[in-house]
Backbone as a ProteinNet text record, in pm:
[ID]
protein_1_A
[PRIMARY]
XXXXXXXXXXXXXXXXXXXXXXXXXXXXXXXXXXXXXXXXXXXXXXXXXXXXXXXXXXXXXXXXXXXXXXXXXXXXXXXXXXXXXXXXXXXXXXXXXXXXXXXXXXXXXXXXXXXXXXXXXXXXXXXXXXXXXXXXXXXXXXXXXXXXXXXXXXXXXXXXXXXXXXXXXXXXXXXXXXXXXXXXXXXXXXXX
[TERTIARY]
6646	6692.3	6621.4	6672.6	6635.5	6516.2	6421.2	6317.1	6382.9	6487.3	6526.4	6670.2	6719.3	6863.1	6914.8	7025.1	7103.6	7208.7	7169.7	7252.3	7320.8	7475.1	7586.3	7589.9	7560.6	7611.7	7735	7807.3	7942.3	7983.4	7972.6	8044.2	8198.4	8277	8431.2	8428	8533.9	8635.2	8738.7	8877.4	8993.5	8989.6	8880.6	8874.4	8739	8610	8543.7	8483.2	8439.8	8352	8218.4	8100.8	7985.6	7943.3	7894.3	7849.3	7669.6	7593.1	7430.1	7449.4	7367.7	7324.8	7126.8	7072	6926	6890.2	6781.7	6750.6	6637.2	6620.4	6470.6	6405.1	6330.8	6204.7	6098.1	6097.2	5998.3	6000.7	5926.5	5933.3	5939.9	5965.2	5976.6	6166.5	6189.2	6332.5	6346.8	6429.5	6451.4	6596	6612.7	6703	6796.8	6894.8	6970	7049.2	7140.2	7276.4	7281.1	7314.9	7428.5	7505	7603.4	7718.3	7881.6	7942.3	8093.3	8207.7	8316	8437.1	8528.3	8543.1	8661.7	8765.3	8825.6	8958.1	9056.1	8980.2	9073.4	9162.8	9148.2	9268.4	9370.4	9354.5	9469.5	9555.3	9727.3	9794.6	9819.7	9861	9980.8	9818.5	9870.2	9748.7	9711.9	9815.4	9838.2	9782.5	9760.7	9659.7	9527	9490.9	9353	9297.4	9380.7	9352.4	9329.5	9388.1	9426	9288.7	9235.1	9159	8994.8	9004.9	8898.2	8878.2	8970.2	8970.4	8877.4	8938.6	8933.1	8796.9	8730.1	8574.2	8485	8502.3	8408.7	8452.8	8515.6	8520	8440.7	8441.5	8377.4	8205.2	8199	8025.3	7969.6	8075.4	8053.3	7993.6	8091.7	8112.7	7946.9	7958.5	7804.7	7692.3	7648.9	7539	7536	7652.4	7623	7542.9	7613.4	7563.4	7528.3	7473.8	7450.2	7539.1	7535.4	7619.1	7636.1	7731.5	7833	7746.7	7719.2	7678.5	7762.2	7883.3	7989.5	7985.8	7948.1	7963.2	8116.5	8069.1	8177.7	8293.8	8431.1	8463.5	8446.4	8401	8372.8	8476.6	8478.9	8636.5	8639	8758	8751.5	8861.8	8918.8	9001.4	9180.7	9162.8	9245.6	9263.6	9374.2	9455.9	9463.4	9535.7	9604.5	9472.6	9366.2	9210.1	9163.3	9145.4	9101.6	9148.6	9321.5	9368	9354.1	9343.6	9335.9	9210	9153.7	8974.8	8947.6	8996.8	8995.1	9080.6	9134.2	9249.7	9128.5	9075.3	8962.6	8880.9	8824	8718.3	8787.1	8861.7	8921.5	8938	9008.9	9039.6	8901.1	8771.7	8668.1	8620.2	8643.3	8589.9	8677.2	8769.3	8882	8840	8803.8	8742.3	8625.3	8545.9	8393.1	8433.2	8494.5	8572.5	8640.5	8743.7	8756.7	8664.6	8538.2	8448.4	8350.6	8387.5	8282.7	8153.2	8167.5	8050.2	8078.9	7891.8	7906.6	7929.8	7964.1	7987.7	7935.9	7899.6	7837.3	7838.2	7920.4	7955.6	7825.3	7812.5	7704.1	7771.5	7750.4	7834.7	7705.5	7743.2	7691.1	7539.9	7555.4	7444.7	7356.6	7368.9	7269.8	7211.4	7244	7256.1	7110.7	7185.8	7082.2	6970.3	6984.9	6840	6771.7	6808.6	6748.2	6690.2	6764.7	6671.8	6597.7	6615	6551.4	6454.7	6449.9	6468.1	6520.3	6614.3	6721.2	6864.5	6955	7103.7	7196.2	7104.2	7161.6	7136.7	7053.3	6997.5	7159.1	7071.8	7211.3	7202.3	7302.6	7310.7	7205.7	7153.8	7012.5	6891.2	6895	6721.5	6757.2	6892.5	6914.4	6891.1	6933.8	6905.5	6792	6717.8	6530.3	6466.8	6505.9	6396.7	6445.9	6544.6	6548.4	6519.5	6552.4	6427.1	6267.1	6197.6	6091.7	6028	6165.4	6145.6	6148.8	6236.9	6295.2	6197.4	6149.7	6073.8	6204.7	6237.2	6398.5	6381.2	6321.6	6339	6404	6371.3	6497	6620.4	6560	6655.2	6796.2	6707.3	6847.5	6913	6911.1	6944.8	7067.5	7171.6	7321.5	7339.4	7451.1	7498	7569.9	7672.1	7748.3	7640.2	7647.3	7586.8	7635.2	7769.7	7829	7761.8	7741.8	7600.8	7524.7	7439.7	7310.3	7363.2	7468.2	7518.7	7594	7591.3	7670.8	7490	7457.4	7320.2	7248.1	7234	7187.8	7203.1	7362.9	7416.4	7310.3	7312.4	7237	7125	7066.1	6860.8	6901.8	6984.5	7024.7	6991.2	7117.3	7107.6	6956.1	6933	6802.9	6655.3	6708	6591.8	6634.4	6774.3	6839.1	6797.8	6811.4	6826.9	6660.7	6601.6	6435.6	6327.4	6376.5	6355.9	6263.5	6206.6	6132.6	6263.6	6278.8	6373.7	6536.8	6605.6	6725.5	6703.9	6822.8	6889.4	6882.9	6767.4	6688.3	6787.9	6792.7	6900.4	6863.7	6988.3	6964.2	7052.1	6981.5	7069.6	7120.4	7190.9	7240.8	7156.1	7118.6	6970.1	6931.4	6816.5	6721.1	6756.6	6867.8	6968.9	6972.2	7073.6	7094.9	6964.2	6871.5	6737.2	6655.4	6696.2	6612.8	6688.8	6867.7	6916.3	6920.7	6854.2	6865.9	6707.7	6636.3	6468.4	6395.8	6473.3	6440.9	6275.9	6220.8	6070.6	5928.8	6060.3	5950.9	5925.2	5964.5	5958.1	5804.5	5773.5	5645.1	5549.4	5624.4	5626.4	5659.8	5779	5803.3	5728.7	5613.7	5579	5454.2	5502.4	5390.3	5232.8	5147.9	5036.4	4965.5	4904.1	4831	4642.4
12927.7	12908.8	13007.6	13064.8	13186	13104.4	13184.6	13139.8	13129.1	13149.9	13145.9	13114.5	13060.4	12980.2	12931.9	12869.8	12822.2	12763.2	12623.9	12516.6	12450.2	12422.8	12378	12258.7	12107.3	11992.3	11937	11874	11849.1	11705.2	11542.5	11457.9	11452.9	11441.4	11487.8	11307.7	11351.7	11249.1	11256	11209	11253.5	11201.5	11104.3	11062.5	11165.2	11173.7	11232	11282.6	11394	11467.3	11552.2	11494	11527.7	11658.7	11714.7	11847.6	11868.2	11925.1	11986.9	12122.8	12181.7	12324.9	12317.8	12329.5	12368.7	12503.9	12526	12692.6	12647.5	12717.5	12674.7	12805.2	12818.9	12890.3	12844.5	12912.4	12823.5	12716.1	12615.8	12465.6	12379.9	12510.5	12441.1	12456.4	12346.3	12268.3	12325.5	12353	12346.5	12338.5	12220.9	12227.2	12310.1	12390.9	12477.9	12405.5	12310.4	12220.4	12141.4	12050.6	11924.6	11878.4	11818.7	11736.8	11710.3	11709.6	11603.1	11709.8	11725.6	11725.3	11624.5	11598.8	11472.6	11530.8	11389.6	11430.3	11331	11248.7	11108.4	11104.2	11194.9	11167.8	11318.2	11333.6	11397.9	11341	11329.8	11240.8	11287.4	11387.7	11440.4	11506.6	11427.3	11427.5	11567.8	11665.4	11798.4	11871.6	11851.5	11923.6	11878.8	11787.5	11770.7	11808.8	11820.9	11907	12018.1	12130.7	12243.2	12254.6	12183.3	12185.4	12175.5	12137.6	12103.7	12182.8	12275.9	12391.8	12518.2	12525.7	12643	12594.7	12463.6	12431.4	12466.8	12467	12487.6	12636.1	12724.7	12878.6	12900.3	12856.4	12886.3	12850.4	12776.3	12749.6	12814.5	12864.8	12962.2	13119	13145.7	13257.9	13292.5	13166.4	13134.6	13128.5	13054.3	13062.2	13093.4	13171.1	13212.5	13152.5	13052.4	12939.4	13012.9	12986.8	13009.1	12925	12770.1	12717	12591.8	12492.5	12398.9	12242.5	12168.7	12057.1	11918.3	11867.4	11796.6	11633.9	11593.7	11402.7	11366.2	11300.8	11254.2	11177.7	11162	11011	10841.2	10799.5	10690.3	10631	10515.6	10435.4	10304.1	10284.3	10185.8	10151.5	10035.5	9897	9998.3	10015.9	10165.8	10242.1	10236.9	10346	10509	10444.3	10580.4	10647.9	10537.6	10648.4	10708.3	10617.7	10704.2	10860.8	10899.6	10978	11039.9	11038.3	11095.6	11165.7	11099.1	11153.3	11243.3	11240.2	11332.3	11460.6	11459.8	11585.2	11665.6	11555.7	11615.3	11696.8	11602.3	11668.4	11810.7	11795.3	11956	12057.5	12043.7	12147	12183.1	12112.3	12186.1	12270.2	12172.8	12280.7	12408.6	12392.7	12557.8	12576.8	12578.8	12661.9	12764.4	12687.9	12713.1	12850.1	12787.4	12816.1	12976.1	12979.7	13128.9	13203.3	13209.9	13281.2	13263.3	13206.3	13246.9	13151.2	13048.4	13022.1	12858.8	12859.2	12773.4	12625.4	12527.5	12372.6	12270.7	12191.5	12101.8	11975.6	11870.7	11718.5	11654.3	11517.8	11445.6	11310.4	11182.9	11081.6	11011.5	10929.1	10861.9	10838	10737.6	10639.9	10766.9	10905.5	11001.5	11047.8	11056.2	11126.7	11058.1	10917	10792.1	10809.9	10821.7	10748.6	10912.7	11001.8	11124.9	11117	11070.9	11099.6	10992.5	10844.5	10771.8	10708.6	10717.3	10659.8	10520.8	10519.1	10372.9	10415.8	10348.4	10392.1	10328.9	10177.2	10151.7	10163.6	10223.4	10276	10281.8	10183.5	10200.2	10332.7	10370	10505.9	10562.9	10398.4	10430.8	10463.6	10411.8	10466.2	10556.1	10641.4	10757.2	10858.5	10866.8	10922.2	10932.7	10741.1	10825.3	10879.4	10840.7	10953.3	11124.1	11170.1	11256.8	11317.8	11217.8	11304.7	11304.9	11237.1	11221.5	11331.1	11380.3	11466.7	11615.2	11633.5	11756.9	11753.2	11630	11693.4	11685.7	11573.9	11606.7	11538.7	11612.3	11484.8	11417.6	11324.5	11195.8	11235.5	11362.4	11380.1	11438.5	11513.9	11574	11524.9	11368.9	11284.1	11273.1	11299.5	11294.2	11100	11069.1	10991	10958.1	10999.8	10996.3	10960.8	10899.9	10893.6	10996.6	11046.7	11130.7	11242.3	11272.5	11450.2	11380.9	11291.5	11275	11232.4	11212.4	11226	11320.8	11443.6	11592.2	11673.6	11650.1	11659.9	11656.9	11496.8	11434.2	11514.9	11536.4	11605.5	11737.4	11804	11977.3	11862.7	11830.6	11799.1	11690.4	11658	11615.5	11752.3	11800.8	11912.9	12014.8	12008	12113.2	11988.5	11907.2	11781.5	11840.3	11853.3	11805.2	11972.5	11999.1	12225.8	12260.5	12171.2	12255.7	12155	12047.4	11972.7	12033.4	12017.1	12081.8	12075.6	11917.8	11981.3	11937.3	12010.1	12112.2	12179	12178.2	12238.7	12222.9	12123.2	12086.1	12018.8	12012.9	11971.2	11829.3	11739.7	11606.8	11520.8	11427.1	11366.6	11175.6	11127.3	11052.7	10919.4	10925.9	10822.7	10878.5	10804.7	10841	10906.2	10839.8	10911	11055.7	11097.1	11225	11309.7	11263	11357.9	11364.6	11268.6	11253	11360.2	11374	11418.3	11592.8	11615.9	11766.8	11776.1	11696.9	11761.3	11711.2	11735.2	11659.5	11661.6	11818.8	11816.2	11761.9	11683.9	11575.9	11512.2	11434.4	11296.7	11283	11201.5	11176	11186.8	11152.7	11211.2	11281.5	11378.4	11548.9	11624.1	11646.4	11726.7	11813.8	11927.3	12045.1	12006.7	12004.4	12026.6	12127.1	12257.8	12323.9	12247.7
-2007.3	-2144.3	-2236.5	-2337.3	-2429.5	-2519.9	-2579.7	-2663.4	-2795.7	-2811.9	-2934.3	-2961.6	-2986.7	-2984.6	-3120.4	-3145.1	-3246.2	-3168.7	-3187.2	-3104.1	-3231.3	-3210.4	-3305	-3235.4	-3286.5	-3195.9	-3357.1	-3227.9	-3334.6	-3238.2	-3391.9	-3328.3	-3357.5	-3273	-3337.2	-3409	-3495.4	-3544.6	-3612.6	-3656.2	-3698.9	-3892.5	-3882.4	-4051.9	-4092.9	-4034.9	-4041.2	-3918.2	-3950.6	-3850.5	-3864	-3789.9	-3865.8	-3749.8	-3838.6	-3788.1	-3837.7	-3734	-3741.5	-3650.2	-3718.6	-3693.8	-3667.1	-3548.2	-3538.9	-3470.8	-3549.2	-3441.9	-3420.3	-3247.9	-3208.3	-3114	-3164.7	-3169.4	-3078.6	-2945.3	-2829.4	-2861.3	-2871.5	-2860.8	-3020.4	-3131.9	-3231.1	-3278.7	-3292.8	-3405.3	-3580.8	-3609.1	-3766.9	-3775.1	-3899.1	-3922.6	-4015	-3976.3	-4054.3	-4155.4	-4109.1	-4145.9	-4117.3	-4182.5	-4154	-4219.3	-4164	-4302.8	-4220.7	-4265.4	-4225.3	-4313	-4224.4	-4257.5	-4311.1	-4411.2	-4435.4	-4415.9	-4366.4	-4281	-4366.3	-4407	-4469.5	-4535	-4613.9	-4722.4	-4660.4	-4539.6	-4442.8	-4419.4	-4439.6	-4411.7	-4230.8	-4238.6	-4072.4	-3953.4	-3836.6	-3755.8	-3767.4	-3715.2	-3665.4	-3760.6	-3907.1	-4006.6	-4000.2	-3967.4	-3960	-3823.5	-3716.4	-3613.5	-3627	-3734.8	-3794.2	-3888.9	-3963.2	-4049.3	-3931.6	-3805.9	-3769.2	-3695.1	-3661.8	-3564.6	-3669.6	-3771.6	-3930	-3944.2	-3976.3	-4010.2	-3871.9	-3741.2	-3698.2	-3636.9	-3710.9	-3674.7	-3809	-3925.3	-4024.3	-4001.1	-3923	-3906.9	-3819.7	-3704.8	-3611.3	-3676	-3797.8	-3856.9	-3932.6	-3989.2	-4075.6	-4025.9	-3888.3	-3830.6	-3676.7	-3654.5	-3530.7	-3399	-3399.9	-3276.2	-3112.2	-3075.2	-2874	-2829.6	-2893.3	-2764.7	-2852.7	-2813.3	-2890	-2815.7	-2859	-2833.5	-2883.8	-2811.8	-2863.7	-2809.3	-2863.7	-2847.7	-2752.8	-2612.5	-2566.1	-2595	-2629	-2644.6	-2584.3	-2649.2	-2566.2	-2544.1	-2428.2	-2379.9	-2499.3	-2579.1	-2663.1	-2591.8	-2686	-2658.5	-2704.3	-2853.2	-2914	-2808	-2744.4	-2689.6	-2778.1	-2848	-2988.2	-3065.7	-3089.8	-3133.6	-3008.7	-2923.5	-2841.4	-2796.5	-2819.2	-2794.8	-2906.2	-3013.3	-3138.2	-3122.2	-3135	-3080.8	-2992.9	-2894.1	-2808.8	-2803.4	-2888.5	-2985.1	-3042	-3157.4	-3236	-3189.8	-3028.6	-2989.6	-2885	-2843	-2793.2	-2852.9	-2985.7	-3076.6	-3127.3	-3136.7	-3164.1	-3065	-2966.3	-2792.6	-2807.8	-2840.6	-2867.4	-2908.3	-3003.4	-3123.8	-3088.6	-2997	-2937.6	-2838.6	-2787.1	-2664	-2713.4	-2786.4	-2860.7	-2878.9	-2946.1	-2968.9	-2833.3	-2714.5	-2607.1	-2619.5	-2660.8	-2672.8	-2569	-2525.7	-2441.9	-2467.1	-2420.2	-2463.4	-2354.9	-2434.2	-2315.8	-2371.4	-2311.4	-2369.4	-2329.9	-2356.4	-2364.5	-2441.3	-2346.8	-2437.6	-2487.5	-2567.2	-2689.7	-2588.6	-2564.5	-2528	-2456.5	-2383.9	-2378.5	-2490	-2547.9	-2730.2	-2731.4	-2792.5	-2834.4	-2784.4	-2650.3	-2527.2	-2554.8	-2558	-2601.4	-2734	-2812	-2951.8	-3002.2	-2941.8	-2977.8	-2839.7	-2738.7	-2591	-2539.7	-2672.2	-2640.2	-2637.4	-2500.9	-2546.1	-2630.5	-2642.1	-2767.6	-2902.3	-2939.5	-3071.9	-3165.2	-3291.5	-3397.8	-3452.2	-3564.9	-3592.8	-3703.2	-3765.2	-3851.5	-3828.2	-3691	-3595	-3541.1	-3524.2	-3452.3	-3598	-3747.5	-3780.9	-3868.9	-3866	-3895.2	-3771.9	-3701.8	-3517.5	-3628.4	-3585.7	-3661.3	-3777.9	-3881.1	-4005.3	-3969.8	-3906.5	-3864.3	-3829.4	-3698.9	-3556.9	-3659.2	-3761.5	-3797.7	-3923.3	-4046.8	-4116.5	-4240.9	-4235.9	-4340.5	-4470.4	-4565	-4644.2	-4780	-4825.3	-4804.8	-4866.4	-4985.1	-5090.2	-4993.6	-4888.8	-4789.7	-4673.4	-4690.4	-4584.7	-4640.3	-4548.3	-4569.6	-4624.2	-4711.8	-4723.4	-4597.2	-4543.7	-4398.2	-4289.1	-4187	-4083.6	-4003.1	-4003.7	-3896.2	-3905.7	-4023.3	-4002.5	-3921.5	-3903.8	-3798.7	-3682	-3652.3	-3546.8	-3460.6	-3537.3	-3509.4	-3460.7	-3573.4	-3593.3	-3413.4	-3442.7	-3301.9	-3163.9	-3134.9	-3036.4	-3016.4	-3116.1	-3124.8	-3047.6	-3081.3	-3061.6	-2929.1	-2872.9	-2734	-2641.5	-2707.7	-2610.1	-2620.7	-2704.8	-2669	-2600	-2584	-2511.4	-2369.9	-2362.7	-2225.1	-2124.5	-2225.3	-2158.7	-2163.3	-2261.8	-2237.4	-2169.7	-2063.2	-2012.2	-1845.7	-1796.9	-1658.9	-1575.7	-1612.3	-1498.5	-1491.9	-1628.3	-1660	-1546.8	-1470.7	-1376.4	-1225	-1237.5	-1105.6	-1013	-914.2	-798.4	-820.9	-827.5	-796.6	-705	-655.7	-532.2	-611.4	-496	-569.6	-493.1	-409.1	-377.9	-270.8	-209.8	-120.3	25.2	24.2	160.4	158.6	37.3	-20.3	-11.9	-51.8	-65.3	63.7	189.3	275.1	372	396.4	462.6	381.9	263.3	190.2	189	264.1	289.1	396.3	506.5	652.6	663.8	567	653.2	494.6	371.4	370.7	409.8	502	561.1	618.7	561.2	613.6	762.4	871.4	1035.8	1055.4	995.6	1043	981.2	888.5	856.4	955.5	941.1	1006.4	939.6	1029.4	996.3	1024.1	972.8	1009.9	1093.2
[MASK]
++++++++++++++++++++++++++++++++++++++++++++++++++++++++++++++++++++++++++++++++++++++++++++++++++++++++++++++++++++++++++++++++++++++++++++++++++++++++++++++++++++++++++++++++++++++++++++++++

């Protein structure tokens, strides 16, 4: 991972959509941005799809991101949000996606357990861990929760990528790891 980065995390949504911008500097965070697209008083889906594609080429344009950090949809009960949502969240991945830049989903409850080390963390202890973590203060604490949750995503992903062990091979239990390292096993090993 580069010593120096500008990670865009973006939570989609079709009424609002909160967006954070952090650049990090070896092991230090700052926050560039945050804040929300309103979408609400959008009547026709297909423009606020249109409008959400145009806002995150414009933040692209502005702070020149490394790589896109986008909140999964979660499975609700809503058929039709759920599909709506997941409109939202593609047309931002296009967006990303046009200019080359990398994307990497992450659903909620990782987010959470990353920024707070709970996956159920409500969205108010997800965004004081963050002013805390970033140094934000109060006067520039978004009204919206959805900025600290666009927000959130960015400082997921840079937990998740500057982690020891980001990228490290993993197995899916003890089987997996015993049959991919025959000569840990405690009786096969060589002894000099």
């Amino acid at each position: 991972m580069a010593n120096e980065r500008i990670i865009l995390g973006i939570d989609p949504g079709t009424s609002i959509l909160g967006y954070g911008i952090i650049e990090v500097k070896g092991k230090q965070m700052k926050l560039l941005t945050m804040g929300v697209l309103r979408l609400d008083k959008i009547d026709d889906h297909h423009l606020k799809l249109q409008r959400i594609f145009e806002r995150v080429i414009e933040l692209m344009d502005s702070f020149h991101p490394d790589e896109l950090a986008i909140e999964a949809p979660f499975f609700g009960k809503n058929v039709q949000s759920m599909l709506k949502l997941g409109r939202a969240q593609g047309v931002a991945i296009a967006a990303a996606l046009s200019r080359k830049l990398p994307v990497v989903e992450y659903a909620p409850r990782k987010i959470k357990q990353s920024i707070t080390g709970s996956g159920s963390a409500s969205k108010e202890q997800v965004a004081a861990m963050l002013q805390r973590t970033l140094s934000i203060p109060d006067a520039d604490m978004p009204e919206k929760l959805d900025a600290t949750d666009g927000l959130a995503a960015a400082v997921c992903h840079y937990y998740q990528s500057s982690s020891p062990l980001a990228g490290a091979k993993t197995y899916g239990g003890w089987k997996s790891f015993l049959s991919a390292n025959p000569d840990r096993i405690g009786g096969n090993s060589k002894k000099s």
